[in-house]
C-alpha positions as a Markdown table, in Angstrom:
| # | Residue | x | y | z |
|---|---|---|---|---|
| 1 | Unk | 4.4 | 24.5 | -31.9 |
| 2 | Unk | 3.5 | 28.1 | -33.3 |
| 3 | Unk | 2.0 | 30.5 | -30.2 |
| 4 | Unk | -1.6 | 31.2 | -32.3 |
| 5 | Unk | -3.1 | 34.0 | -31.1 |
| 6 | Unk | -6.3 | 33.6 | -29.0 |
| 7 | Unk | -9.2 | 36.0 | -28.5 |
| 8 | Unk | -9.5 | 36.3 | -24.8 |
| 9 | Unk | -13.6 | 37.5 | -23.9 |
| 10 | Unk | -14.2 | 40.7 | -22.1 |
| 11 | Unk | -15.4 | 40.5 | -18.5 |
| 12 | Unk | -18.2 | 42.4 | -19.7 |
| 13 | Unk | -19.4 | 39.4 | -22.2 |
| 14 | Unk | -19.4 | 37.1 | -18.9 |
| 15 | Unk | -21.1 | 39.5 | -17.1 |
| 16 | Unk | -24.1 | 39.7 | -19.7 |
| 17 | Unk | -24.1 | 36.0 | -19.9 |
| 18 | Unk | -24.6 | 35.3 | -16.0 |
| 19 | Unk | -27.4 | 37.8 | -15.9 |
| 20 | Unk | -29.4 | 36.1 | -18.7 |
| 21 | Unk | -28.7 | 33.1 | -16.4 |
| 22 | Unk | -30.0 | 34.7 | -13.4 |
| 23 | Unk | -32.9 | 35.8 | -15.4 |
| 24 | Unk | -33.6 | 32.5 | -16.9 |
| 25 | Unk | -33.5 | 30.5 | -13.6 |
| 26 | Unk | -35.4 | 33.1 | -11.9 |
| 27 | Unk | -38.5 | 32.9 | -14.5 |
| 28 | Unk | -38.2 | 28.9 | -14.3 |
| 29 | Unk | -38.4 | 29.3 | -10.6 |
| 30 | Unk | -41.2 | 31.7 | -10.7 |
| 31 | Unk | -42.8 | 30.1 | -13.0 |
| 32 | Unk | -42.6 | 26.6 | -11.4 |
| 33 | Unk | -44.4 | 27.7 | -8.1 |
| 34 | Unk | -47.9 | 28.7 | -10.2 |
| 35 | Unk | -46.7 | 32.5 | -10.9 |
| 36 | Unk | -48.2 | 32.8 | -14.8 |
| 37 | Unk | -51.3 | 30.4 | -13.5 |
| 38 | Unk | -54.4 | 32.6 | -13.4 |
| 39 | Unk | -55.3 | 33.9 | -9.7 |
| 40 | Unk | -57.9 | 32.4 | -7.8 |
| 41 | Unk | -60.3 | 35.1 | -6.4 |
| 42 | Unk | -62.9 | 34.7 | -3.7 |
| 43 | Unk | -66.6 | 36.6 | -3.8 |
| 44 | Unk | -67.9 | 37.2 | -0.1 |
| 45 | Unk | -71.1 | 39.2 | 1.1 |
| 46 | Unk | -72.0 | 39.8 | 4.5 |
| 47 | Unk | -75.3 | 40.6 | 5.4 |
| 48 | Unk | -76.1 | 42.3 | 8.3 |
| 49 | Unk | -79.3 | 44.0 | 10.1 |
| 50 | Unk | -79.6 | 47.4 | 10.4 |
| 51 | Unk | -80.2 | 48.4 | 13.9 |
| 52 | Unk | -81.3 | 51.8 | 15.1 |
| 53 | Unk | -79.0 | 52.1 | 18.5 |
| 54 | Unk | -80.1 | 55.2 | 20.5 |
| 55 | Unk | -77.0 | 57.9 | 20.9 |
| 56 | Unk | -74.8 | 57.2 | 24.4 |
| 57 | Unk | -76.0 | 59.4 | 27.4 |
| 58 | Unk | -72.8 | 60.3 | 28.0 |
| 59 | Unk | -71.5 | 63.2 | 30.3 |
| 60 | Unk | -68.0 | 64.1 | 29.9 |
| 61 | Unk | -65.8 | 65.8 | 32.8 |
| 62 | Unk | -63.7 | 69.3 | 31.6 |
| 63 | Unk | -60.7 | 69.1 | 30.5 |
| 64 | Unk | -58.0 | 70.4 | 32.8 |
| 65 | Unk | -56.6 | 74.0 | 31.6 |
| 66 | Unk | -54.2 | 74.2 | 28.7 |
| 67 | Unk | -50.4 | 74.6 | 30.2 |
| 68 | Unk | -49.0 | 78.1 | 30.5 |
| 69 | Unk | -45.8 | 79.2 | 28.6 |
| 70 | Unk | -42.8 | 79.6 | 30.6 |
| 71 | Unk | -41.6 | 83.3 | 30.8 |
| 72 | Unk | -38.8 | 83.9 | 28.6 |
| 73 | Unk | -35.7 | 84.7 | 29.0 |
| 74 | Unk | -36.1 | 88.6 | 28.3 |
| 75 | Unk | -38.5 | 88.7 | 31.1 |
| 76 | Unk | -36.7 | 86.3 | 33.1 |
| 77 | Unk | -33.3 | 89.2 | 33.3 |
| 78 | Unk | -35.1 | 91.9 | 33.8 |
């Protein structure tokens, strides 16, 4: 038998082909579990009374002095 030659594919052409694969599956998958179906949305109101509450008679203690800076180290060798 004659040795025809044969045109081998590129990696590249495999490569396109398994990511329009992936991409298929992926869209029948999303598709299956209700993504295109139209959201369901949900309308709630709350009503509530408006109450006048008088301000807290609250007396708060001081609060303790700020913390001093150590002296530096200039100070420190003199």
């Amino acid at each position: 038998m004659a040795d025809t030659p044969r045109r081998k594919s590129s990696p590249l052409a495999g490569l396109l082909a398994l990511i329009v694969l992936v991409a298929i599956v992926g869209l029948g998958v999303f598709a299956y579990s209700g993504g295109f179906a139209p959201q369901r949305t949900a309308d709630l109101e709350i009503n509530v009374p408006n109450i006048d509450l008088p301000e807290p008679d609250i007396e708060l203690p001081e609060p303790p002095p700020a913390p001093q800076m150590p002296p530096s180290a200039e100070v420190a060798s003199n």
